[in-house]
Every structure is written in C-alpha cells, then in structure tokens.
FITIZA-27948 format. One line per field, with one value per residue (C-alpha): residue number from 1; x, y, z; residue in three letters. Coordinates in steps of 0.2 Angstrom, whole numbers, plus 5000, padded with zeros to 4 digits. Example, Ala and Ser with C-alpha at 12.3 -4.5 7.8 and 13.67 -1.06 7.14 Angstrom:
<rs>
seq <- (1/2)
X <- (5062/5068)
Y <- (4978/4995)
Z <- (5039/5036)
type <- (ALA/SER)
</rs>
This chain:
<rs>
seq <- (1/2/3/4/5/6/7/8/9/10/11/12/13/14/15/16/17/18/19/20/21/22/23/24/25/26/27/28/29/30/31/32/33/34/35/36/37/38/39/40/41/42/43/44/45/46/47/48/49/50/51/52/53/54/55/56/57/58/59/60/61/62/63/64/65/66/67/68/69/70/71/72/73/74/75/76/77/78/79/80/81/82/83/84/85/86/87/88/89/90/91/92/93/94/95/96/97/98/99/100/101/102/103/104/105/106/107/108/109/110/111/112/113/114/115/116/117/118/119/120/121/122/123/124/125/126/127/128/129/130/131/132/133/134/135/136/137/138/139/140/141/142/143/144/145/146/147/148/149/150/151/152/153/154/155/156/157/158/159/160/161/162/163/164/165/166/167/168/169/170/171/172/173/174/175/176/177/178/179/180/181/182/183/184/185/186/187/188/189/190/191/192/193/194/195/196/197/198/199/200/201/202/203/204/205/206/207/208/209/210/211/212/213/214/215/216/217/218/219/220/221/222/223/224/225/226/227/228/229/230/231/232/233/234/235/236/237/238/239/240/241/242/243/244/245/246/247/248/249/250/251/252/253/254/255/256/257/258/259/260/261/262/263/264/265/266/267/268/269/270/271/272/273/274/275/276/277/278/279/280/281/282/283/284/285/286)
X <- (4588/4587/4603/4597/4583/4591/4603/4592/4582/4596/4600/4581/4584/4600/4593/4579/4589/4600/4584/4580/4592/4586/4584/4592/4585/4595/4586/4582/4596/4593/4615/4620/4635/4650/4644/4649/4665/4668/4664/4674/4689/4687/4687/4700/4712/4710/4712/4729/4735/4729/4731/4748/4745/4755/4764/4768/4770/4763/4750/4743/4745/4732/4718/4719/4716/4702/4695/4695/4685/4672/4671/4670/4656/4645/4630/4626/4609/4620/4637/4641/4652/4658/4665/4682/4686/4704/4710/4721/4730/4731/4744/4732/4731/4712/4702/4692/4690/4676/4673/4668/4655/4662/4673/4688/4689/4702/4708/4717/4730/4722/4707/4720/4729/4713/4706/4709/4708/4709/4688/4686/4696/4684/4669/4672/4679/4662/4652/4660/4658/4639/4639/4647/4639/4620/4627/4621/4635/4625/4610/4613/4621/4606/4600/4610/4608/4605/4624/4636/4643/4663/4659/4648/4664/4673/4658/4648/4662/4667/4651/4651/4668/4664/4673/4690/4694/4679/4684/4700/4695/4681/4695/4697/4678/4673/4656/4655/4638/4643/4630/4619/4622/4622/4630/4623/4606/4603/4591/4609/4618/4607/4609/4627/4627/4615/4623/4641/4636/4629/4643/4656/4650/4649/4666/4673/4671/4662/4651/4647/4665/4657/4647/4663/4672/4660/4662/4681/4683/4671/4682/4699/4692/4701/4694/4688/4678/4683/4677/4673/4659/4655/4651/4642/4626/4620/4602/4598/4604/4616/4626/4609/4604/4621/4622/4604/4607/4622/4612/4603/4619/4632/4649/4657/4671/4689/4696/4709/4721/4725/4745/4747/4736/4746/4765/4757/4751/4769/4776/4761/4768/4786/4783/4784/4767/4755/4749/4734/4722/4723/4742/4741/4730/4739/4753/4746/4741/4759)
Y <- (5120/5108/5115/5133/5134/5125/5140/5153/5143/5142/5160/5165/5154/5164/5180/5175/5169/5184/5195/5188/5195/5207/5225/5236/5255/5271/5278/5296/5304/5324/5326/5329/5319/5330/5331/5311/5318/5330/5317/5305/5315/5324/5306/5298/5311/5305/5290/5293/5304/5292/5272/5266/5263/5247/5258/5241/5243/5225/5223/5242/5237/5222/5229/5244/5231/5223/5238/5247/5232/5232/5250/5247/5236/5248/5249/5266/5269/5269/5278/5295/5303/5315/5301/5298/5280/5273/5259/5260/5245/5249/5240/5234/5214/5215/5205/5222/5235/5248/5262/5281/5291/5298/5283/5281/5262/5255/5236/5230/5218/5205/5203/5200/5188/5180/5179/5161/5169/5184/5182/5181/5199/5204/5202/5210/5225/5223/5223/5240/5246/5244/5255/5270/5267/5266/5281/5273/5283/5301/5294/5290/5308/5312/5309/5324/5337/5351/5350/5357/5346/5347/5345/5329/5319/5314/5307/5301/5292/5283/5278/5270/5260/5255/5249/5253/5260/5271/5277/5283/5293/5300/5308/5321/5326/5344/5340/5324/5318/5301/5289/5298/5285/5270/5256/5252/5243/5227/5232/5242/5227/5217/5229/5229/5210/5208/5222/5217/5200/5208/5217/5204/5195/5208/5211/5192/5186/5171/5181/5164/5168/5183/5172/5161/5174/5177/5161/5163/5178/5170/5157/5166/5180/5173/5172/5190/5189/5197/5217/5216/5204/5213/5230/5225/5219/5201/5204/5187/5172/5180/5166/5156/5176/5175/5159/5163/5178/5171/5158/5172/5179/5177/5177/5188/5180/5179/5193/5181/5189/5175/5175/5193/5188/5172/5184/5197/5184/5177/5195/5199/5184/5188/5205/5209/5208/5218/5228/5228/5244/5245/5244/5260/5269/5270/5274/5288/5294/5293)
Z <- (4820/4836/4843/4838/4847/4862/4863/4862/4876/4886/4883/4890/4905/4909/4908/4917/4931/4930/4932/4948/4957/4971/4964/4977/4975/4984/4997/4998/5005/5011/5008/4992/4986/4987/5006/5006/4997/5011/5026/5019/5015/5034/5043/5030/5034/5053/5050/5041/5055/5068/5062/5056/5037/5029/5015/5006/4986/4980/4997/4990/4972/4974/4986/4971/4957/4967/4971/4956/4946/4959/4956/4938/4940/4948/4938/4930/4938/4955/4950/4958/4947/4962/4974/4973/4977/4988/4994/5008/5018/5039/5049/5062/5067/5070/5056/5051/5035/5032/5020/5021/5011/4995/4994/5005/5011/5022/5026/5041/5037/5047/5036/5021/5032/5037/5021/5009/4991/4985/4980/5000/5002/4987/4997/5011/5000/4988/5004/5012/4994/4993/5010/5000/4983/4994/5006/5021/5028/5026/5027/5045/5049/5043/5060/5066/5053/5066/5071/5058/5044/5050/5068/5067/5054/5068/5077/5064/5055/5071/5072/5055/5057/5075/5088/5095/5079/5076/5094/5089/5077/5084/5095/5087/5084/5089/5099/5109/5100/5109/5106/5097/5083/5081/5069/5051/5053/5050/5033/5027/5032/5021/5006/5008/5006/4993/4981/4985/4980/4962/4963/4963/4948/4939/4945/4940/4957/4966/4976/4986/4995/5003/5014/5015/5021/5034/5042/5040/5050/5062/5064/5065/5076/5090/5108/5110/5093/5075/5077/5058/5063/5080/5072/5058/5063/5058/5044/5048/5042/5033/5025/5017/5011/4999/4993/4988/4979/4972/4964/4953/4946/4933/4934/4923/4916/4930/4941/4942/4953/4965/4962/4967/4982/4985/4986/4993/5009/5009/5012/5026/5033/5033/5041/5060/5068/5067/5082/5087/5089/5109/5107/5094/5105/5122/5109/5106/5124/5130)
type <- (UNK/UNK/UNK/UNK/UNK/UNK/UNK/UNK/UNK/UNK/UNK/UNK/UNK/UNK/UNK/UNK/UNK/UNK/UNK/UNK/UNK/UNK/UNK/UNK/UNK/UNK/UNK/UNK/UNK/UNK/UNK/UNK/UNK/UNK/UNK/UNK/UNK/UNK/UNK/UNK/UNK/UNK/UNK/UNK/UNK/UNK/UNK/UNK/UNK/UNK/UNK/UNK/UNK/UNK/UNK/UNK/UNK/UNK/UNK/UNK/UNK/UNK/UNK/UNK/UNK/UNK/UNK/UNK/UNK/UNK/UNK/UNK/UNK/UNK/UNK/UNK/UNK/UNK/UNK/UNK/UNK/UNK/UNK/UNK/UNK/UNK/UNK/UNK/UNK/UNK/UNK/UNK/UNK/UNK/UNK/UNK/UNK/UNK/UNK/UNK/UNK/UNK/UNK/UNK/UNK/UNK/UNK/UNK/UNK/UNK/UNK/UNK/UNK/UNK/UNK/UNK/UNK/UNK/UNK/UNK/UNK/UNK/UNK/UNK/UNK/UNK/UNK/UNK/UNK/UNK/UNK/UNK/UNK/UNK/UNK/UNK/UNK/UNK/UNK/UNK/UNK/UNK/UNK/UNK/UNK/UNK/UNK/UNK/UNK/UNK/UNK/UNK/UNK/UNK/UNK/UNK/UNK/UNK/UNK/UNK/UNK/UNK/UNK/UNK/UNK/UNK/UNK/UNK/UNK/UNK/UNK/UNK/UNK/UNK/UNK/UNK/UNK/UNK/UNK/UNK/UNK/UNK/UNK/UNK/UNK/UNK/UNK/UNK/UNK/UNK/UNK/UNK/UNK/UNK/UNK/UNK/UNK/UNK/UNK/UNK/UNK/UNK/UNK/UNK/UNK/UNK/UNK/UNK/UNK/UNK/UNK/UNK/UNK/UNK/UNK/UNK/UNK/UNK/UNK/UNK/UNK/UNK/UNK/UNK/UNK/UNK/UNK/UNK/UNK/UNK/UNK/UNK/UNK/UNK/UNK/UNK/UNK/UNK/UNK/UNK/UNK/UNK/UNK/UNK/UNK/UNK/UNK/UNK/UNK/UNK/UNK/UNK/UNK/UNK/UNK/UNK/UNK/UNK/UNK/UNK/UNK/UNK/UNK/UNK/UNK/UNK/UNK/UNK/UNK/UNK/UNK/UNK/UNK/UNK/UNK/UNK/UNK/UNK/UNK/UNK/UNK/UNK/UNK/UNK/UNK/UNK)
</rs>
C-alpha cells in the first residue's frame, strides 16, 4: 500500500511539474493561414533560386527526421492543418537557419557543422519551428497590409531571415519597403525559445541543449559574430530562461538519432568548403 501511494504521489508531482510550463497562446493574427502558405512558398522559391542548396541524401535524410518529430509534437490546440512543413539543407559556411510562414525552414551547413549533438541541431530547428507554428512571420507583415500580399514576400521575408541572407532574397522583391521592418522582437524571440523547448521534450529531445547550443554558436561564430545569433534578438538572459523551462518538462522517451548525425558530420566534414553568403552573392552579380 506504502509503495502504492508513493507512486500515485509521485505521479501528481510529475504532472504537476509538467503543468508549470509556460502557456504560450497565439496571438491574433489579421492573415489567414493559407496567406503563411503562400508567403512562405513565394520566399522559399527565392531562396532555392538564389542560395546553393546541399542536395546531399543522408545530410537531408536527418534534418527531415528531426523535423518531422518536432512537427509531430506540435500540440493540437496550435496545429495548422494548411501549412506544409520542409526541411531543406543550404550550402552556406555561416552558423545560421531560419523558417518561413506556412512551414518552409532552411539550415545552413554551418549550423550542423557547428552543432555537438544532433539535440543541439534540434533546438535551433524547434526554435525556428515555434516561429512558424506562432506566425510571428505574418503577424509582423501585418505591419504592412496596405501593400499587396505578392509584392511585400520578398521584403518581408528578408526581413524575417535577416542579414546578408534575408538581403539576397529580398532582391527580387517588387517594392523596395527597405526598413520598413524590422527583425522578430525580442517578446517573439522569447516565445520561440520557450515553445521550442516544450516542443523538444515532447519531441524526445533535451530541450537544455537549446540554450547549449546558444552558447556554441556564440563560441564558434568566429571573429565577425555567428549571424544566427546577430539577427535573432537576445529576450534577456536567454540561457537561465531555458534551463528554467526545461526544468518544468518531461522528456518524452529518446529521439535517439545521434548516429545518423555522427556520419552525417563526418560527410559535412569530408566535403569541400562551404562558401560563404558574401561569396554566393557577388557570384551572382557577375
């Protein structure tokens, strides 16, 4: 009896600890959902034009499989069953990835060459995630809904991703809105790092290697400073803000692809380098 009622104590305290979490509610957002659809499928199909994707079987095969059980474990109050997720790999050396409305989400190789395990490559992608599933992306365009939907994509979207890759392709925009917006706040920022963390253990990942992944690309960013970390706005102190939500969740059992993430490193590392987005740019202006 002892032993039963330590169980079904130790059960409450779980679930009471789980139920702490932080309750992260979508905003109102004046777009309808197949609008994200259409953003996101306009600025994808600039970025395939424009960036050099990695076209690499096993490297695609493992971003897919981590992204499609973060997907999975979208809770059901948030789910859009319009959006249409991908997972692409772009042959870029900059430490960087970021995610359009309706689902399309790109990584640069350097952020899986920079990243330890494959729960590190998890948070980042569970944090661009949390963008889409919020729509933070439509809900800045927003800002601009007296322009028309197609003409504002190129702009608003190289907005979202930011920096020398967000100026690329932007290129291609129809009206030069220029800096008529800005990158995600730092309260979407928060969000994003608070539900990507839910997400993750939900997913079968250690959301604490969100925040450690943080720190690594804040190490390996090099002298001029990783881009990822440079266009996405720091909520404060960002690392004590995920380890302390992380302390609220459960892990739901083992993603457990770290071999596939171990080969697929050894290939990255066995390829030619990756250029970097300057490089790809004048490229493209000769």
């Amino acid at each position: 009896m002892r032993r039963d009622v330590a169980s079904t104590i130790a059960a409450l305290l779980v679930a009471a600890s789980v139920s702490a979490q932080t309750r992260i509610e979508p905003r109102k957002n004046s777009f309808k959902p197949s609008q994200d659809v259409q953003l996101g499928r306009q600025a994808a199909a600039q970025v395939r034009h424009q960036l050099p994707l990695l076209n690499d079987g096993p490297t695609d095969a493992l971003v897919e499989q981590i992204g499609r059980r973060l997907v999975a474990a979208v809770p059901a109050r948030m789910a859009q069953p319009a959006f249409r997720y991908s997972f692409d790999v772009v042959n870029l050396r900059e430490i960087n990835a970021f995610a359009l409305p309706g689902g399309p989400m790109f990584l640069h190789r350097g952020m899986l060459q920079a990243a330890r395990t494959d729960d590190e490559v998890a948070g980042v992608m569970a944090h661009e995630l949390s963008h889409v599933i919020l729509r933070h992306g439509t809900l800045q365009a927003a800002k601009a809904q007296k322009f028309q939907l197609g003409a504002i994509a190129g702009q608003v979207l190289g907005s979202i991703v930011g920096g020398t890759t967000g100026a690329i392709i932007a290129q291609g925009s129809e009206i030069g809105l220029g800096t008529y917006f800005m990158k995600y706040s730092r309260e979407y920022e928060r969000e994003a790092d608070l539900l990507g963390a839910q997400l993750m253990a939900r997913a079968g990942y250690d959301p604490r290697q969100m925040a450690q992944m943080f720190r690594t690309i804040q190490q390996q960013g090099g002298s001029g400073g990783p881009e990822f970390l440079s266009d996405h706005p720091n909520p404060g102190n960002r690392y004590n803000a995920i380890i302390r939500e992380s302390a609220s969740l459960r892990i739901a059992g083992a993603a457990n692809t770290g071999p596939a993430f171990d080969a697929v490193r050894s290939r990255l590392a066995h390829m030619p380098p990756a250029p970097t987005t300057q490089q790809v740019a004048r490229a493209r202006q000769r």
